[in-house]
N, C-alpha and C positions, 0 to 999 in steps of 0.2 A: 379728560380727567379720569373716567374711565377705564380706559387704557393704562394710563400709570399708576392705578390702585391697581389695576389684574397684575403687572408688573412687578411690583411691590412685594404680592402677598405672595406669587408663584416663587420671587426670588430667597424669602426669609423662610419658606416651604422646601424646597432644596438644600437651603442653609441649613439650617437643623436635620437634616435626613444623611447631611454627608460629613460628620463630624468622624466617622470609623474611618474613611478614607482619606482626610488630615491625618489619624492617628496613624494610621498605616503607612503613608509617608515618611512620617518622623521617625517611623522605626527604621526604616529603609536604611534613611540618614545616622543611625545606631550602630550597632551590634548587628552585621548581618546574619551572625548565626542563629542570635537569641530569636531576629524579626523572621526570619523562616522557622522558627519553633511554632512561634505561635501562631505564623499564619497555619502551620499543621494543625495546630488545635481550634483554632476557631472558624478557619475557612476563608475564601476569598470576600471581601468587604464589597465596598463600594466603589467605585470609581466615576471620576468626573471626565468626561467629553466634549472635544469642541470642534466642529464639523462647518465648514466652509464651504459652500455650494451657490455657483455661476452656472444660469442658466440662460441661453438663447433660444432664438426660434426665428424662424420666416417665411413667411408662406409665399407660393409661387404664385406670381399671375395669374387670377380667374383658375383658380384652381382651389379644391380645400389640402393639398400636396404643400409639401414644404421642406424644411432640413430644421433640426433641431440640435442641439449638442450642450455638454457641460463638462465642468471644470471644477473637481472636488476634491477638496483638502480632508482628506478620513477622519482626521482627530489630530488638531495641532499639537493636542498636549501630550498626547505620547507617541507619538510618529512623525512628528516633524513634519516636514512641507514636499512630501511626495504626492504628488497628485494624479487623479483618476482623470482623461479625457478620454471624452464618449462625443462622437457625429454620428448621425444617420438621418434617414426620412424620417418624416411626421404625416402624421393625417390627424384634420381639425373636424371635428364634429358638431352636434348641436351641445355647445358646453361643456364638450368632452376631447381629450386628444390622445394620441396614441404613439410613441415612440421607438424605434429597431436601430438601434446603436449598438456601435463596436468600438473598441480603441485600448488603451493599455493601462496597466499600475506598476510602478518597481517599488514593492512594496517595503517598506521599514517597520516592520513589527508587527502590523497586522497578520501577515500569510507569512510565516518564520519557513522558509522554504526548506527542504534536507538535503544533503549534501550533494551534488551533483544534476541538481534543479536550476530550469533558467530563474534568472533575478529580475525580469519582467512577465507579468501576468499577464495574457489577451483576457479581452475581458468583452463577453457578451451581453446587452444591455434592453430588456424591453419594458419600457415607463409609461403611465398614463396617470390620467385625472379625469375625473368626472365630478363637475362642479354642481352647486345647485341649481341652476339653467339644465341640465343634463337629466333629473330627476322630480322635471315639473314644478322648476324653484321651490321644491322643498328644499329645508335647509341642511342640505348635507352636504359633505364633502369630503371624498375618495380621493385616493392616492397610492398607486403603488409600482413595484420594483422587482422584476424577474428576472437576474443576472449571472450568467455563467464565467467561472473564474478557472483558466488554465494556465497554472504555474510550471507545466512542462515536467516530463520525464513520468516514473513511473516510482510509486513506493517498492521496498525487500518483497511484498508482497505479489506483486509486477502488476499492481491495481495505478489506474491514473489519478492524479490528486489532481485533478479538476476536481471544484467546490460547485454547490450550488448558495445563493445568498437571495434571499426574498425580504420584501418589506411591504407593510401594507400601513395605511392610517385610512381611519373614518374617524369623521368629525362634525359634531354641531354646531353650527354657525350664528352665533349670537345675535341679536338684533341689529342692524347698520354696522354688521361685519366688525362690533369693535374687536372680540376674538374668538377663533376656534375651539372647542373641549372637545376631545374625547377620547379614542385608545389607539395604539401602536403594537404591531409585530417585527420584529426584526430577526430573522435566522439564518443560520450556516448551516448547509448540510454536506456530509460528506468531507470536512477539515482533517487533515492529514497531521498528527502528532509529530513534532521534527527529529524529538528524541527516540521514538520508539516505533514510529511508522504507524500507527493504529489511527481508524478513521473514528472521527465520534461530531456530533452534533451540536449545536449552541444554539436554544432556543430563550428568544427574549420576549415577554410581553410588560403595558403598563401604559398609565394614563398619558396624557400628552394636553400642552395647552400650546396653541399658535397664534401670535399676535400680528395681523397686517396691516404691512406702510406702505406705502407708494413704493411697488417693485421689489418691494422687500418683508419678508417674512421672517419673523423669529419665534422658534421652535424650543421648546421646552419639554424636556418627560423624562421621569422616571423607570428603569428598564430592570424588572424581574428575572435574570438567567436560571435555567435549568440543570445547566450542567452542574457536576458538584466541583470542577475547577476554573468555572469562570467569572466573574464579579459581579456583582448588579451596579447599573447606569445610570449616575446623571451624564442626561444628555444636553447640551445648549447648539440649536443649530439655527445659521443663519445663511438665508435661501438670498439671493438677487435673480430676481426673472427681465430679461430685456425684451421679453412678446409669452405670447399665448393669453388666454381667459385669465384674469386675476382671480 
């Protein structure tokens, strides 16, 4: 019951916070001259996200060694169904694990490549967690994401558009795990302009709530951007884990 009150009140909380990014939509669908007018004048809105995330794991015999991998869909609602897969080892710890992955993205909108760039990204990957077993059952819970992104080739500037892209959550863990609260970073550094070649940053912070199911977590947060041309986030993400600590 619980559960589907936090549900509820997170969902009518997002609802009313993304009513610019409806309107913004509809202009889309308008006048595209008058809706780039105004997005001059008023700036980038809001935008809503839906991020798809398969996670495996398994640990070697008699060993805390293992292999871990996933399978990530960036945001179906404006990048379609190109996906991110990431393998490498693991090491499990007391409540905590640690992940070194590699693998590729052919990115659709996300990394708008420039002209004479490959159209698949290698992509460098180091993930952990650190549950509350990890921190003396207090109840916290860490999570994050050191990932290097090379799209190949060099800018007019003969600088490499390799990105950097970090993520971090901490979180307080509610009584009998009904949900997680607490805050989110998500950043780019180093993004490559495709029209003009100029490198510039995109940094996002902002609260986050996480509700968990048996093997499944969904993710909820609102995301702050810094830059003055890129949008603030609803985020909706939905994790499947087939091993590791829940």
């Amino acid at each position: 019951m619980m559960k589907k009150l936090l549900i509820g009140m997170v969902a009518f909380g997002l609802a009313i916070s993304s009513p610019q990014a409806m309107a913004e939509d509809d202009a889309d669908a308008g006048d595209a001259a008058a809706g780039d007018a105004a997005a001059a004048d008023e700036g980038p809105g809001t935008q809503v996200g839906v991020r798809l995330l398969t996670h495996f794991s398994k640990k070697f015999k008699d060993s805390d060694w293992g292999i871990g991998g996933w399978v990530i869909m960036p945001d179906v609602v404006r990048l379609g169904s190109s996906p991110l897969v990431l393998v490498g080892p693991r090491y499990n710890g007391g409540g905590w694990w640690v992940e070194v992955m590699a693998g590729g993205l052919t990115p659709v909108g996300l990394v708008e490549q420039p002209a004479g760039h490959s159209t698949t990204s290698f992509v460098q990957s180091t993930r952990f967690q650190f549950t509350p077993k990890a921190f003396g059952d207090s109840p916290i819970n860490l999570f994050g994401n050191l990932q290097f992104v090379d799209i190949g080739g060099k800018n007019d500037a003969d600088e490499s558009t390799m990105f950097t892209y970090t993520f971090l959550m901490v979180d307080y863990v509610l009584p009998n795990k009904v949900a997680l609260i607490g805050l989110e970073t998500e950043n780019y550094f180093g993004l490559t302009n495709p029209q003009s070649g100029e490198k510039f940053n995109d940094l996002a912070f902002g609260p986050q709530v996480v509700l968990p199911f048996d093997g499944l977590n969904i993710l909820m947060s609102y995301q702050i951007h810094t830059h003055e041309n890129k949008e603030n986030m609803i985020w909706f993400r939905a994790m499947y884990n087939f091993g590791g600590p829940k």
